[in-house]
Steps between C-alpha positions, in 0.01 A plus 500: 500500500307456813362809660494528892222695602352671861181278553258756710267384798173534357160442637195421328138555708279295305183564746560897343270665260839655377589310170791246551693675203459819658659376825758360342582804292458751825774296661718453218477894428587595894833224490613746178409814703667417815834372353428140538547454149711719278599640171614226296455206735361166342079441552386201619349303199099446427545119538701503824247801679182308373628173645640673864188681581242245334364793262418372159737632197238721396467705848853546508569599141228774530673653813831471366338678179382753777839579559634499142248754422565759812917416362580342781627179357639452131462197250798438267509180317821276556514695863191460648299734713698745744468795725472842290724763595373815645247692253468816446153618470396766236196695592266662258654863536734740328828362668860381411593170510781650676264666775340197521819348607592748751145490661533137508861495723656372201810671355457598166853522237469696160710357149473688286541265143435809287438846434423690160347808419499455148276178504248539146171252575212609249250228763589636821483892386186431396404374844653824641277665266838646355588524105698190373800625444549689833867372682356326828702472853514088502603289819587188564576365875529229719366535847614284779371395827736460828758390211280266272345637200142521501404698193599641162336859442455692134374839463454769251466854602445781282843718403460772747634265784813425289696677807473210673826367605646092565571603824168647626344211322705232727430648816129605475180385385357677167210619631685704757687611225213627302365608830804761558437646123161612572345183360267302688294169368163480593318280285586169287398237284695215620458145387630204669605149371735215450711345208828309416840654608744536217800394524655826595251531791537178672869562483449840690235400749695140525185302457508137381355363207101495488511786772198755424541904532234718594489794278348848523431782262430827624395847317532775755302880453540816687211675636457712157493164318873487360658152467747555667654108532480168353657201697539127378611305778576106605496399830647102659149330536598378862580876658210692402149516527237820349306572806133625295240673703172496316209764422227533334658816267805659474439834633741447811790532264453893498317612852638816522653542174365728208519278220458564142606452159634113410443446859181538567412327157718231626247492832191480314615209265634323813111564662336358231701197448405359870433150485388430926751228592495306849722222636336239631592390845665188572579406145827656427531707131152407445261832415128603444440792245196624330475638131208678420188259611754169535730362742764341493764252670851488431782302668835565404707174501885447627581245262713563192248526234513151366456326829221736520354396238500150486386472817152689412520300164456191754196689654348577231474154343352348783255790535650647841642838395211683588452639837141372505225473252398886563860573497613424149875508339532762242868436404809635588752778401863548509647796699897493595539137436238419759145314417202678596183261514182726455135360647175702456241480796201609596509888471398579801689351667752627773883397601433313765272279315695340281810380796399126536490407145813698415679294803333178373610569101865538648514172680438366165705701291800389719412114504500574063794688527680181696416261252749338332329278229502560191182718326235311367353627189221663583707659745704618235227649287413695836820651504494590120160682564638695789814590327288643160290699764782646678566906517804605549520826699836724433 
């Protein structure tokens, strides 16, 4: 089926010190902002931009991967690349996803898929730091956004909020449910990742086959250190985004709070298991971190895993997956069906050191991820060694 899509002036200063990818990503970005392009609409193709504006392929994939990684555009194989719809954007606080709606002009509808307060799980009572055969208040919902569905949200909550009720449930957020009862979140562990949809899932959030979902996990405390929620939620991969603000420790949580018990154990662990993290600019998903006395590179690649790893298996036998010769590939692990390339450099080093050769490794890593020969054999034995020094990361 032939796509028709909007073609968008563009203009490339090649006299600037601005990087051409950069242009062409600043100008892409402000045709989605202003309405020029919307939701849904057909992208122009790599081939067809490269060859209009006289960019080569490699410019005008790393803007377009720019835009992929703010979630502006979307990749879907047999579809082709296309404007995202709007995202909502999580930030790194104690809120609803249904606050987070509201706040965000969207209009946020409750289904509630079910409701028990009878629900006996030995694992999740033992997160709540409850015995195992206590009867836990267990939802299930499905939250939508200006009609479409944009998440499916699971939460235990300990049996003295078995009062609440379907209907308070569908019209407002848990939180400010909790909130009326006295209750009120201050601290979390929360981790963030992505996986598979079941079946089940893709049928709710009507996502397509090979569609991602983000996920979340969340264990919520009270200010005396009582759990007093754990969530497991899924989220469409092309309508949200986790806005992260980083620090050096996690004493922000609880300015102003009296913490103690669980929760202020929960603080300390969190302090101690700082690892100093810093994107590097102008190389999206690409970060600096140092552990103990070393430092580290790693780039997180947008390619299903096995494209991913051929195409550093193709590096690697001709000797050009390092990032230089002080910058050396470790390996790789495996973290929500993404590759994660590792380099060490020089530890004392900084982020901004280390943008040219990251820039310069993914020119090459897209030129090995375009090939379409067949691998040679010692290009083969590379990918064998990556693959038996693979992590995977649950």
């Amino acid at each position: 089926m032939h796509c028709v899509y909007v073609v968008i002036p563009i203009v490339i200063d090649r006299s600037s010190p601005v990087p051409l990818y950069h242009q062409l990503a600043e100008q892409l970005t402000a045709a989605i902002e202003d309405g020029t392009l919307q939701p849904g609409d057909p992208f122009e193709n790599e081939l067809a931009l490269a060859e209009r504006l006289e960019l080569s392929r490699p410019t005008v994939r790393r803007a377009i991967g720019e835009l992929v990684a703010r979630g502006m555009l979307v990749r879907r194989r047999g579809i082709g690349t296309t404007i995202a719809n709007q995202v909502i954007h999580r930030r790194d606080e104690l809120t609803s996803l249904y606050e987070d709606l509201q706040r965000s002009g969207r209009s946020p509808l409750t289904e509630v898929l079910t409701a028990r307060t009878d629900a006996v799980d030995e694992s999740v009572a033992e997160i709540l730091g409850l015995p195992a055969d206590t009867p836990l208040v267990s939802l299930k919902r499905l939250r939508y956004a200006d009609g479409m569905p944009l998440a499916i949200l699971r939460n235990w909550l300990p049996p003295a909020f078995a009062d609440l009720t379907v209907e308070s449930l569908t019209q407002h957020s848990l939180y400010a449910l909790l909130r009326e009862r006295g209750v009120r979140p201050i601290v979390a562990h929360q981790s963030i990742g992505a996986r598979r949809p079941l079946p089940r899932e893709r049928k709710l959030l009507h996502l397509v086959k090979g569609d991602p979902l983000l996920t979340m996990t969340r264990k919520a405390y009270d200010a005396a250190g009582a759990a007093v929620e754990f969530g497991d939620h899924c989220y469409r991969f092309d309508q949200y985004a986790f806005d992260i603000t980083v620090h050096e420790g996690f004493d922000f949580w609880v300015e102003g709070h009296d913490v103690s018990g669980e929760a202020a154990a929960s603080l300390e662990r969190a302090n101690e298991s700082v690892v100093p993290t810093t994107p590097i600019e102008g190389t999206p998903a690409t970060y600096w971190c140092r552990i103990g006395e070393r430092t580290y590179i790693r780039l997180v690649l947008a390619d299903d895993e096995d494209t991913a790893t051929t195409a550093l298996a193709r590096l690697h036998a001709k000797g050009e997956a390092h990032l230089d010769e002080d910058r050396r590939l470790l390996g790789a692990f495996r973290a929500g069906g993404l590759i994660v390339p590792v380099w060490e450099v020089p530890a004392d080093s900084e982020p901004a050191d280390h943008a040219g050769v990251v820039a310069d490794f993914t020119e090459r890593y897209c030129a090995a991820r375009d090939a379409t020969d067949d691998l040679t054999a010692d290009e083969r034995r590379a990918r064998s060694g990556l693959l038996s020094r693979q992590v995977t990361l649950r």
